[in-house]
MIBA-71890 format. One record per residue (C-alpha): x, y, z negated; residue in three letters. Coordinates in steps of 0.02 Angstrom, whole numbers, plus 32768, in hexadecimal, padded with zeros to 4 digits. Layout:
REM MIBA-71890
     u     v     w  rest
     X     Y     Z   ALA
...
***
This chain:
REM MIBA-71890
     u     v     w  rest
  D97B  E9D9  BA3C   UNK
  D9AA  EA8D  BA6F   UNK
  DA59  EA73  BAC8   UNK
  DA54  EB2E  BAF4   UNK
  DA2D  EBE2  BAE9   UNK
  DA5E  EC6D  BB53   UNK
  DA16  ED27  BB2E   UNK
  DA18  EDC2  BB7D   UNK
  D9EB  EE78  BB3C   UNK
  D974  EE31  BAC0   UNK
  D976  EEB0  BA25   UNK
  DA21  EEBC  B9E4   UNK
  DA58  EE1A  BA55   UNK
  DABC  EE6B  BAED   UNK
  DAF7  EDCA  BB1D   UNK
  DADC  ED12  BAD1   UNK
  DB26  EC63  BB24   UNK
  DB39  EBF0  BAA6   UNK
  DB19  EB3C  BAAE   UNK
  DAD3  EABB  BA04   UNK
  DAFA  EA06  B9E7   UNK
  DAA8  E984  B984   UNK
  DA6E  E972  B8DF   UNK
  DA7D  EA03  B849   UNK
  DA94  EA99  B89A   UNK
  DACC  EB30  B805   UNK
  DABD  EBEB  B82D   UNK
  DAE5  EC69  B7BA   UNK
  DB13  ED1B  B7B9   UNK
  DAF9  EDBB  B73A   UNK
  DA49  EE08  B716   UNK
  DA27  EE68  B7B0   UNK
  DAA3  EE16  B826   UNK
  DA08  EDDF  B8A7   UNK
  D9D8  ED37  B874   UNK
  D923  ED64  B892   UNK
  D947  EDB3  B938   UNK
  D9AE  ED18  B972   UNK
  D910  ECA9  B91A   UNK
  D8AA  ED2A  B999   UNK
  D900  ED19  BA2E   UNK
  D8CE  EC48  BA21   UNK
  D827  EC68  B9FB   UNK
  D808  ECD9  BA9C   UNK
  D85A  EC59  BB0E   UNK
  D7D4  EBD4  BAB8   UNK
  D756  EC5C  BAFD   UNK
  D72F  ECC5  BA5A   UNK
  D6F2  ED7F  BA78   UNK
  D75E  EDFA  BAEC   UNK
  D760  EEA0  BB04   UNK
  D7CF  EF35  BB3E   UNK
  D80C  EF3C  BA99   UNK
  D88D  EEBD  BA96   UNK
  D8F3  EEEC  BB09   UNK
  D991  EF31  BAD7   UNK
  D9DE  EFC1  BB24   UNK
  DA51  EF80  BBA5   UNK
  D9DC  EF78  BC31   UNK
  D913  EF6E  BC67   UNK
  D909  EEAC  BC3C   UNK
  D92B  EE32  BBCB   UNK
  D92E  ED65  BBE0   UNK
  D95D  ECE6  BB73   UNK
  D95E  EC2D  BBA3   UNK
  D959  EB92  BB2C   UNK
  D9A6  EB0A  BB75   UNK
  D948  EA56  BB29   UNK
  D993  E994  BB43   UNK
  D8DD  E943  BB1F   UNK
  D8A9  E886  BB0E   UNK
  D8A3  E860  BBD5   UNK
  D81D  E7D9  BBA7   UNK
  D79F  E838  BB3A   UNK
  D706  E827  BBA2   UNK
  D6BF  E8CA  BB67   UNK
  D745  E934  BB75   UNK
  D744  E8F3  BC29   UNK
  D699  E912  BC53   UNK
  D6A7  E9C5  BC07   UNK
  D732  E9E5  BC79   UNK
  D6DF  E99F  BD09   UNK
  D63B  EA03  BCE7   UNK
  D6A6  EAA5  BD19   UNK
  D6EB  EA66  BDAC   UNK
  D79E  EA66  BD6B   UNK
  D835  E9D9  BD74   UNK
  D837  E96E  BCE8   UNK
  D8FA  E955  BD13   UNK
  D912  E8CC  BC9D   UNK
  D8D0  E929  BC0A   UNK
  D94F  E9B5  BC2D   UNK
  D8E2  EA49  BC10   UNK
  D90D  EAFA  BC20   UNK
  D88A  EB7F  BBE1   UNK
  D8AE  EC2A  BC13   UNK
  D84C  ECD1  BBE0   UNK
  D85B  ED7F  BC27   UNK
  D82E  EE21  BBEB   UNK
  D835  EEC5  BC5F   UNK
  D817  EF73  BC21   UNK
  D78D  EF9B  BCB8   UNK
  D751  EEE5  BCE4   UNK
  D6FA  EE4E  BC7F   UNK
  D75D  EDC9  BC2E   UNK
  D784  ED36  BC9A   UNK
  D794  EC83  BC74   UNK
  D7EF  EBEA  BCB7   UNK
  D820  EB38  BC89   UNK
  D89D  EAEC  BCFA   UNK
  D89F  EB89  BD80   UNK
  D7D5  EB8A  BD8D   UNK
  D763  EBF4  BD5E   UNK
  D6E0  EBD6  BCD5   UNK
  D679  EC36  BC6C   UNK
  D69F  EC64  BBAD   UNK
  D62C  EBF0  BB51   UNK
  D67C  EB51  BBC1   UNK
  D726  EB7E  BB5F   UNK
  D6BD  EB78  BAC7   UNK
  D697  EADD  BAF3   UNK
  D72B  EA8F  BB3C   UNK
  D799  EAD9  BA86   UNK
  D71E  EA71  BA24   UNK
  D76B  E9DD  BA52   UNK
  D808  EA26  BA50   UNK
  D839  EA7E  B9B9   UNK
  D7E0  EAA2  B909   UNK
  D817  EB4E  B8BF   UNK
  D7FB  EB6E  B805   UNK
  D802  EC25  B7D5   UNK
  D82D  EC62  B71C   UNK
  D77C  EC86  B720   UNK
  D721  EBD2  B750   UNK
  D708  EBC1  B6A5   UNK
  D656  EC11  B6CF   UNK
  D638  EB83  B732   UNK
  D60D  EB1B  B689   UNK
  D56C  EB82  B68B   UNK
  D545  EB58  B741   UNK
  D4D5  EAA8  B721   UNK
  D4EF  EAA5  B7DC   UNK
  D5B1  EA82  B7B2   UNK
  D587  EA2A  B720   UNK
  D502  E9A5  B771   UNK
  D59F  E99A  B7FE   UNK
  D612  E971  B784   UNK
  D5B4  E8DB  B75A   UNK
  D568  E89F  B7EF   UNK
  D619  E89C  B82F   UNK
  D651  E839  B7A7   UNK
  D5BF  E7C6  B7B1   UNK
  D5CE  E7B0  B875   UNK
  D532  E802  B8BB   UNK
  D567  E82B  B93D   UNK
  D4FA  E7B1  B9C0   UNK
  D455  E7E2  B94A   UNK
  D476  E88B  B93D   UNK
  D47C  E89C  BA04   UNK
  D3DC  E824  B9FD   UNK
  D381  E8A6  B974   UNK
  D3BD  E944  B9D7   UNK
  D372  E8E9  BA81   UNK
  D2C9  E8C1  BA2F   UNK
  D2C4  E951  B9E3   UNK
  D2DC  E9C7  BA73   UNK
  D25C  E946  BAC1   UNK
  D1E4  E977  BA35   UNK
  D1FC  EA38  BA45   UNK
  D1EA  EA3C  BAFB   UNK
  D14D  E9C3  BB01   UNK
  D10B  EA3E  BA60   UNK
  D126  EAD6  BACE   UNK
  D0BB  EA96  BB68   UNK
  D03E  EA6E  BB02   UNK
  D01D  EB14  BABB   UNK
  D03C  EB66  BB3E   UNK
  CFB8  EAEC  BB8C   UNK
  CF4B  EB27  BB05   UNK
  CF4D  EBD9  BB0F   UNK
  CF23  EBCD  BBD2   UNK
  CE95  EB62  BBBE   UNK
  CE6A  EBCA  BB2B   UNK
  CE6C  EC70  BBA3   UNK
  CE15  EC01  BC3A   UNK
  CD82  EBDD  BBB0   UNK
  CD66  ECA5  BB94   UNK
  CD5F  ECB7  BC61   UNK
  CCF9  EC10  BC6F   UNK
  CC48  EC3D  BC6F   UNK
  CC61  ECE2  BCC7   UNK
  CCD0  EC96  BD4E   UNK
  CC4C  EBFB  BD5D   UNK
  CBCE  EC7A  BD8B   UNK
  CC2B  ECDC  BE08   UNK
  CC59  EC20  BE54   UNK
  CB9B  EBE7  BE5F   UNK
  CB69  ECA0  BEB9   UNK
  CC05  EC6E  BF43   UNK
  CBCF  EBB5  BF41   UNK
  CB06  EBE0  BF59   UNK
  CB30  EC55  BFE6   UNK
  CB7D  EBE3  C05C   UNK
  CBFF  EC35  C0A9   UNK
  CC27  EC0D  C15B   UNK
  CCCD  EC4C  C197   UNK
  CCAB  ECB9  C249   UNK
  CBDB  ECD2  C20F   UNK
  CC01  ED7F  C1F2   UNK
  CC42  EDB3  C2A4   UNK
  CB9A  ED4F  C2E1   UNK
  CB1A  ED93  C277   UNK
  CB57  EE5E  C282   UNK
  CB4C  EE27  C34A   UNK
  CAAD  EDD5  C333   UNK
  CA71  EE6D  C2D5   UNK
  CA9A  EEDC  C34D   UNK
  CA41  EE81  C3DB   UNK
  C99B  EE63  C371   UNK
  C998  EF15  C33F   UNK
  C9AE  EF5D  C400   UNK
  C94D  EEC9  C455   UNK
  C8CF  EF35  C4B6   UNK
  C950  EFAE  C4F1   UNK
  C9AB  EF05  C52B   UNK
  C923  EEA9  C581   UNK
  C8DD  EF62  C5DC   UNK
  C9A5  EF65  C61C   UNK
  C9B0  EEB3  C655   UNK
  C8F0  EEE1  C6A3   UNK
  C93A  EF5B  C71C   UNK
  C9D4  EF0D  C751   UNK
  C944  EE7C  C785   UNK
  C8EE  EEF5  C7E3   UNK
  C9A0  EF44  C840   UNK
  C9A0  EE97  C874   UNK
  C8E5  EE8E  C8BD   UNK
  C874  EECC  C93C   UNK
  C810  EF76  C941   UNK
  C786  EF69  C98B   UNK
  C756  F017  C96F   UNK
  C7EF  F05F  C9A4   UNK
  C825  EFCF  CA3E   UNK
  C8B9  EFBC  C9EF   UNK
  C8FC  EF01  CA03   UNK
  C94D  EEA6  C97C   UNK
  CA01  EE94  C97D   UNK
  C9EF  EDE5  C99E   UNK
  C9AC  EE13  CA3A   UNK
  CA1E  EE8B  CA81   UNK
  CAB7  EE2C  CA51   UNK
  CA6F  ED9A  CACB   UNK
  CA34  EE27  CB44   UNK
  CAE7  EE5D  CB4C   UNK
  CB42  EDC9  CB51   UNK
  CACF  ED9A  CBE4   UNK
  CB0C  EE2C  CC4C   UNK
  CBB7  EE1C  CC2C   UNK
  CBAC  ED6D  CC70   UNK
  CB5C  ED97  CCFF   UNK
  CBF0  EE00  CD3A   UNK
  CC59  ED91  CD06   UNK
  CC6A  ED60  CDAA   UNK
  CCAF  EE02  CDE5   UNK
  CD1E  EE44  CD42   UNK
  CD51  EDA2  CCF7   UNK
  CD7E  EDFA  CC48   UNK
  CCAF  EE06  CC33   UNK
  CC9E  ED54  CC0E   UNK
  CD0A  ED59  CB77   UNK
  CCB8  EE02  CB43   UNK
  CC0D  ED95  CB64   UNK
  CC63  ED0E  CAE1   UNK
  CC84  ED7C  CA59   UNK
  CBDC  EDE5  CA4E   UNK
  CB9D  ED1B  CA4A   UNK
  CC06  ED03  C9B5   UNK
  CBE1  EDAA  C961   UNK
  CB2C  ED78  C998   UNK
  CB4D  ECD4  C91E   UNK
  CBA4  ED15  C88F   UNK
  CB14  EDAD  C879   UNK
  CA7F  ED36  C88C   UNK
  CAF8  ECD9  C801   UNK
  CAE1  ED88  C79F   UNK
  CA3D  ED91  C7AF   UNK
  CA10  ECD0  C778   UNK
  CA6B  ECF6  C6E6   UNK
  CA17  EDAA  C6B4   UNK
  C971  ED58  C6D2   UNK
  C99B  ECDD  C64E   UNK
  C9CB  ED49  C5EA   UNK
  C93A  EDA9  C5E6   UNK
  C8CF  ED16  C5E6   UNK
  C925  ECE1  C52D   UNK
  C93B  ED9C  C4F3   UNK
  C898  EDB0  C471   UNK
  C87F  EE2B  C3FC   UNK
  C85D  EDC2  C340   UNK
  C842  EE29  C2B3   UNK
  C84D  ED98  C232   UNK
  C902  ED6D  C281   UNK
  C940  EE14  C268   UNK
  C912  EE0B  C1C2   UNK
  C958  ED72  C196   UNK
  CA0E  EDC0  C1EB   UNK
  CA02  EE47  C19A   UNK
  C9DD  EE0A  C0E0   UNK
  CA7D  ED82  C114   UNK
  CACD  EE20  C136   UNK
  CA9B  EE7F  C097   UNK
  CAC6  EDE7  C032   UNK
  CB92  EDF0  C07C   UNK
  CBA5  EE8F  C076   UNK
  CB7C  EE82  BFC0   UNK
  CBEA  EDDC  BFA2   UNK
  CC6F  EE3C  BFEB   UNK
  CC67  EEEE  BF7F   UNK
  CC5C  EE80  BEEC   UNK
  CCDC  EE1E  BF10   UNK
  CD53  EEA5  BF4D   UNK
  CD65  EE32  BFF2   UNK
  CD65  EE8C  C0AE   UNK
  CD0E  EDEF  C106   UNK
  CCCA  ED41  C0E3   UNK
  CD69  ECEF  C0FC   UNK
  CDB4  ED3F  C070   UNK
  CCF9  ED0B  C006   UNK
  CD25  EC5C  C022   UNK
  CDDC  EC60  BFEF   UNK
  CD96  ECB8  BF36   UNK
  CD0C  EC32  BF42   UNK
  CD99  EBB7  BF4F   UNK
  CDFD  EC00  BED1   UNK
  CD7A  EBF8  BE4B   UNK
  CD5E  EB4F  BE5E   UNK
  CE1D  EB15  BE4A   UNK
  CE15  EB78  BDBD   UNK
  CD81  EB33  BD60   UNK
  CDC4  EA90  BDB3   UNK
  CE6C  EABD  BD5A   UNK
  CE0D  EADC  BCAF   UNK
  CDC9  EA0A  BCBC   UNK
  CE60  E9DA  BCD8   UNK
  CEC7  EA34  BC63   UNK
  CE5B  E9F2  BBD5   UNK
  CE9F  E934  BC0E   UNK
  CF54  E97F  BC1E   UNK
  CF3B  E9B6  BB69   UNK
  CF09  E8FB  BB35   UNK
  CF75  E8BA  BB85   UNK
  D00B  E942  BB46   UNK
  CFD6  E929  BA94   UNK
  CFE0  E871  BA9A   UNK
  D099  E876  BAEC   UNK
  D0D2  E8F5  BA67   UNK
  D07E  E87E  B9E6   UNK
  D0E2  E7F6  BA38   UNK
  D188  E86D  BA2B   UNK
  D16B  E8A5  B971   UNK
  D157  E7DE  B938   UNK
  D1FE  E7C9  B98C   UNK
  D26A  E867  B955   UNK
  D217  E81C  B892   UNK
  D263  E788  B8A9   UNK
  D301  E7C9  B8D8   UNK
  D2FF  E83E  B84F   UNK
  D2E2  E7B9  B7DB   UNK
  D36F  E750  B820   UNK
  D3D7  E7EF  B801   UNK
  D3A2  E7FC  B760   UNK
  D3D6  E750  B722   UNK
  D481  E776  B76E   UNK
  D493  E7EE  B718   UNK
  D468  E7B5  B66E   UNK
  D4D3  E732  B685   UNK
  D568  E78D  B6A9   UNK
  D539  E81A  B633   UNK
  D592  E7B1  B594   UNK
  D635  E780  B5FC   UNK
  D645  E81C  B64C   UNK
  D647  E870  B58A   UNK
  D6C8  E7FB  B552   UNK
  D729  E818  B5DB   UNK
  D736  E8D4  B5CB   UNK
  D732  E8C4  B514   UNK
  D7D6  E85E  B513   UNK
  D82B  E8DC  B599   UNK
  D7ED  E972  B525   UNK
  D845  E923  B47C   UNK
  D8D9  E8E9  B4F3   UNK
  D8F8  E9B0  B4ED   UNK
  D900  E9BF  B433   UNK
  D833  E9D4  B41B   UNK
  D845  E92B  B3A0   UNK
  D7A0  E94E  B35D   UNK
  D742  E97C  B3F9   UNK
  D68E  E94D  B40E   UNK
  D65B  E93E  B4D4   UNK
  D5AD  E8F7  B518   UNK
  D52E  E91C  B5AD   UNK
  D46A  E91A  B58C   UNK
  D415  E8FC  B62B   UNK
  D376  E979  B61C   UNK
  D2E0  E98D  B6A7   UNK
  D2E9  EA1D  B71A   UNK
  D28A  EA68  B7AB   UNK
  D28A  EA00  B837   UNK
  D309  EA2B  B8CA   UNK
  D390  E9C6  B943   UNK
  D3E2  E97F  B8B4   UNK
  D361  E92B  B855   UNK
  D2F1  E957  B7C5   UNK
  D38A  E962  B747   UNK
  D3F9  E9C8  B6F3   UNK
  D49D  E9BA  B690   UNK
  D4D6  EA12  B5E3   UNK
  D56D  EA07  B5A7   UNK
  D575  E9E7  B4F2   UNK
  D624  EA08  B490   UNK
  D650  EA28  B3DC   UNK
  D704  EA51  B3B8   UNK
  D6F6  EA18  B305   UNK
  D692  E97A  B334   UNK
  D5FF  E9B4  B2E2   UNK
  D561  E9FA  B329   UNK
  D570  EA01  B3F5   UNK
  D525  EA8A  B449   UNK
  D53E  EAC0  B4F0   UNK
  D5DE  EAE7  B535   UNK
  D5C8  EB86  B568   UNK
  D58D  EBC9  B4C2   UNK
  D616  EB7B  B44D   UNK
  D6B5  EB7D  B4AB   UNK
  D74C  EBF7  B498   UNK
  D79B  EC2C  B52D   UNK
  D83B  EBAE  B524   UNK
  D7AC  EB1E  B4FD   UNK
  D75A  EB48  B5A3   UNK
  D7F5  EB45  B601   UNK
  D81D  EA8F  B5BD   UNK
  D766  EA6C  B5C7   UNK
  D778  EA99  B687   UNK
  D822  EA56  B68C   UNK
  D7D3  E9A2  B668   UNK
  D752  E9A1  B6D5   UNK
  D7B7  E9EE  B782   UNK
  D82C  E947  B74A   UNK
  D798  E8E4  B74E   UNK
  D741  E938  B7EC   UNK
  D7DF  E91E  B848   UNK
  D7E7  E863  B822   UNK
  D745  E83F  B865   UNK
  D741  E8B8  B8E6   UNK
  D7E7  E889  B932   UNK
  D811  E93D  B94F   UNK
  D8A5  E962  B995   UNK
  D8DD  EA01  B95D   UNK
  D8B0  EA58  B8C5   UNK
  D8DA  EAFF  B876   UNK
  D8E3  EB40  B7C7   UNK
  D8FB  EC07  B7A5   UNK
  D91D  EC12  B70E   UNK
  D8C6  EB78  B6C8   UNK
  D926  EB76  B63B   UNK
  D8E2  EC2F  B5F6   UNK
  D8D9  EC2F  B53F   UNK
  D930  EBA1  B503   UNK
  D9EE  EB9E  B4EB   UNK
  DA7A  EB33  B490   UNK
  DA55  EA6D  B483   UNK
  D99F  EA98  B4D6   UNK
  D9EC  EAE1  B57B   UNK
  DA86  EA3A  B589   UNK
  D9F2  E9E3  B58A   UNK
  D986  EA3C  B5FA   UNK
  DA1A  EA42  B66C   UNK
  DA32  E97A  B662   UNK
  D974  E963  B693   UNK
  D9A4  E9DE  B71A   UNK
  DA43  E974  B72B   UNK
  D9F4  E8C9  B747   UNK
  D95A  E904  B7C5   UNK
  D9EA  E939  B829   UNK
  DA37  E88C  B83A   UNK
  D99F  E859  B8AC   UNK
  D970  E908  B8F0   UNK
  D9CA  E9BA  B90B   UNK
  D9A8  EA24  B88C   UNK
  D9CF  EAD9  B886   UNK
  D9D4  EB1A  B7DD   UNK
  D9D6  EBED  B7C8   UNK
  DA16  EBFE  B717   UNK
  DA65  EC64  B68A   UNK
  DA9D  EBD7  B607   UNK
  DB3C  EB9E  B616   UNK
  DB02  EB05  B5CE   UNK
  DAA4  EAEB  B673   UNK
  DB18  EB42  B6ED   UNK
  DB8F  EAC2  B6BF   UNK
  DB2B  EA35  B703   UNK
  DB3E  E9F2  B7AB   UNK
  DBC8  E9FC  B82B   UNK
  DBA8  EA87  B8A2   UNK
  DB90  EB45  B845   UNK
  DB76  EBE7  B8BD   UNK
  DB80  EC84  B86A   UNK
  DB21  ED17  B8AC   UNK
  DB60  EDCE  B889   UNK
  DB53  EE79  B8C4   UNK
  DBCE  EEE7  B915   UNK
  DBF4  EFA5  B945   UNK
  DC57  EFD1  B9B8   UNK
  DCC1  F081  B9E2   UNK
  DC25  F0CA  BA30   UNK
  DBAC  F0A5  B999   UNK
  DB66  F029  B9FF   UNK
  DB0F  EFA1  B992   UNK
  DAFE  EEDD  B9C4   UNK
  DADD  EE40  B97D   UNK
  DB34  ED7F  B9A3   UNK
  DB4F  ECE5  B969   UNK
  DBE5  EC6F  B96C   UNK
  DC15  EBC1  B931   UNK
  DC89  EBBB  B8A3   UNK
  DD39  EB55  B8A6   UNK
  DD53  EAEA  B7FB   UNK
  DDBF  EB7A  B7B7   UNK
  DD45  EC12  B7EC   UNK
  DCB7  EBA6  B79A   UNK
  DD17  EB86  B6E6   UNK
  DD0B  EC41  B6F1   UNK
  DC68  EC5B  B716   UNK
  DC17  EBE5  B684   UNK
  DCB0  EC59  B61D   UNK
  DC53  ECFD  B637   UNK
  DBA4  ECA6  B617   UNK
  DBE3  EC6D  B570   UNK
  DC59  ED16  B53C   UNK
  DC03  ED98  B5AC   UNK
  DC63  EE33  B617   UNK
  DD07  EDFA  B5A6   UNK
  DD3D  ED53  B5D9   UNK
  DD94  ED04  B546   UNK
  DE0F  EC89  B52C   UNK
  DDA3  EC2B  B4C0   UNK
  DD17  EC24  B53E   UNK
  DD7D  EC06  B5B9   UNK
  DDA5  EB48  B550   UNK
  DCE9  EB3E  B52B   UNK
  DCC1  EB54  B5E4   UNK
  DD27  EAD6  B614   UNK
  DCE4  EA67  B593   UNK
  DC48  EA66  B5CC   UNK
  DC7C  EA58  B67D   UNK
  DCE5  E9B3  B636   UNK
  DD94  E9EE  B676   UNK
  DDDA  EA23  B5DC   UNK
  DE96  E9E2  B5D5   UNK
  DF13  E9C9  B53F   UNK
***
């Protein structure tokens, strides 16, 4: 139930503490007196749309707070709560909205902050409010099929036919999307199967490049190299022409000398065993140019080969927009996956069309089940509403539901119309036939039977009653009267025949004060203020005698 509201600088509301209690809650108050902006200050702290322009103009903020006592074991409501991270206290819930002139709307249940659509949420299993327009709602066949799956206790399949269904969707949406990718990879397939057998037939080697250009270059300057290698040979050797001795030969000539005086400048001998080392390490050199030479050869067929390897990367590469082989073999590599990807996206789709084959069997059958539940509560559920509607002086009134095939969705393959004569003859749908007070009784009939079998705990009519007055509205207002014995009910109303329902009335009204100033509240009525109240709903701005005896006949306190 709400136990509480407290409101500050919302529209006309400077400042609102006020607390509820159980069962049939009455508010009244003159056309223009702010029902509707006390009606909006609820529906922003249940996380309806803010902006700037609700706040009043006693500050740069407003915040109201709705104060709930909830059903501390409702598993859901529990779960919802926990989802945000807030205290379930017991089912003690306090949801609190704020609006600031230069910042975004906050939200908060129990001190912590959540986002808009989790008050949305959390009020849903809180409080049901019924605005004088709802009566639009009869042309929903969302609200409609609701109606009845409520009544017929669909709950469990209805979460089963949403699950398979968003099964259904998702495994639908894979597989086209699977489709149009292997549909694109087919356009690409043959060209990128020829670029993949050019990469494949080349054999790339990573590193071959650095080798060959260095091969290339030795093949193509071989003479110059083995002439070079030549006369660092001869440096080494002999001239007989000249006398000159080989370096070999003075190296050993000198280290002989040096050891020879030895004797007489000891540092010689270590001179001597140094040139012998340099003497080792050159003839070293030398073994190893001489080999070199011996395996340098010019080979004109080599250097073609090289080069036409050469030719054929350089190519690969320019082709391939790639700056070495490394990067040939990575698009090489890539090509394959991707023709790799194209074989086994083809099983994927197999495989993805069996499984949503599998989940379209299964959402049938759940659908079906639906369906049967709902024919067979179709003819109850008629009666049901049809006894309520001539319980409210429609004696004649014809109600039944026709359970017609629709487009598939997360509710089944079914929808509901609403069939009502007011005569009893000829049916048609309800939202084609029905005067305005009809539809409110209509509506009336089914929030009574929504809240029986949805065990919600606190429901609001504004205005429910609209176009229907005398015997109609006593009526209306006992309906009201008895869902409030096992819920709270508040009841925005006009009727006297209503307003004098219930035990609790709150009357909302403007005020002026000396400054022009402007501002709406609401207080609860003592017995004697009330017997006034339903007084000026029955006589008007002139409170008469007369109505003051037929107010407090209705309100049962009429005395001798």
């Amino acid at each position: 139930m709400l136990s509480r509201l407290q409101v500050r600088n919302y529209v006309l509301i400077d400042s609102l503490d006020i607390r509820f209690p159980e069962g049939l809650v009455i508010i009244t108050g003159q056309t223009g007196a702010g029902k509707s902006i006390l009606l909006g200050s609820i529906a922003l702290a249940l996380g309806s749309k803010a902006d700037a322009s609700v706040i009043g103009e006693n500050g740069d903020k407003c915040v109201v707070e709705a104060e709930f006592e909830a059903d501390p074991d409702d598993p859901v409501l529990r779960s919802l709560v926990g989802e945000m991270d807030a205290d379930w206290d017991d089912g003690h819930l306090i949801l609190r909205r704020m609006v600031g002139k230069t910042s975004r709307a906050r939200a908060f249940v129990n001190d912590t902050p959540v986002t808009a659509s989790s008050l949305q949420a959390l009020a849903g299993r809180l409080i049901d409010i019924h605005s004088q327009h709802q009566t639009l709602r009869l042309s929903d066949g969302k609200f409609r099929l609701s109606v009845l799956d409520h009544y017929a206790g669909n709950a469990a399949l209805l979460e089963e036919c949403s699950a398979a269904w968003s099964a259904c969707t998702s495994a639908l949406s894979e597989l086209e999307e699977l489709r149009e990718r292997i549909a694109r990879s087919q356009v690409r397939k043959e060209y990128n199967e020829a670029r993949y057998r050019q990469l494949e037939s080349a054999s790339l080697r990573e590193g071959e490049l650095e080798a060959l250009e260095a091969e290339q270059r030795q093949l193509a300057n071989a003479e110059e190299i083995k002439g070079g290698l030549y006369a660092v040979e001869n440096l080494f050797s002999d001239d007989d022409q000249t006398g000159r001795m080989s370096l070999d030969s003075v190296l050993r000539e000198a280290g002989r000398k040096l050891e020879k005086i030895s004797s007489y400048v000891p540092q010689a001998s270590a001179l001597s065993e140094r040139i012998e080392a340099s003497r080792v390490e050159l003839d070293d050199v030398l073994s190893e140019v001489s080999s070199l030479g011996e395996r340098m050869s010019f080979s004109p067929e080599r250097l073609s080969q090289v080069e036409d390897r050469l030719s054929l990367l350089y190519s690969l590469m320019q082709k391939f927009g790639c700056s070495d082989e490394a990067q040939l073999i990575a698009c090489r590599d890539s090509l394959s996956g991707e023709l790799f990807d194209t074989t086994a996206a083809q099983e994927r789709l197999e495989v993805l069309t069996a499984r949503l084959d599998s989940l379209k069997k299964n959402y049938d059958e759940i659908c079906a089940r639906l369906h049967s539940s709902r024919a067979l509560a179709a003819l109850p559920f008629a009666r049901a509403i049809e006894d309520s509607l001539r319980g409210l002086e429609l004696q004649n009134a014809v109600f039944s539901v026709e359970i017609r095939p629709s487009a598939p969705g997360s509710s089944g393959k079914d929808s509901a119309v609403f069939l009502f004569s007011s005569t009893g003859r000829n049916p048609v749908e309800v939202e084609k036939c029905a005067s305005g007070g009809e539809l409110s009784r209509i509506m009336l009939c089914l929030k009574d039977m929504m809240a029986r079998y949805t065990k919600m705990p606190t429901m609001v009519f504004d205005e429910i009653d609209t176009g229907v007055s005398g015997s109609v509205a006593d009526k209306i207002g006992s309906l009201i009267c008895s869902m409030g014995e096992n819920m709270q009910v508040f009841a925005i109303t006009h009727l006297p025949q209503v307003a004098a329902k219930g035990l609790a009335h709150y009357l909302v009204s403007k005020q002026t004060d000396e400054g022009g100033n402007t501002s709406t509240t609401i207080k609860k009525l003592s017995d004697d203020q009330r017997v006034l109240e339903v007084a000026r709903m029955l006589s008007g701005s002139e409170i008469t005698e007369a109505a003051i005896a037929n107010a407090k006949s209705l309100l049962g306190k009429l005395r001798d």
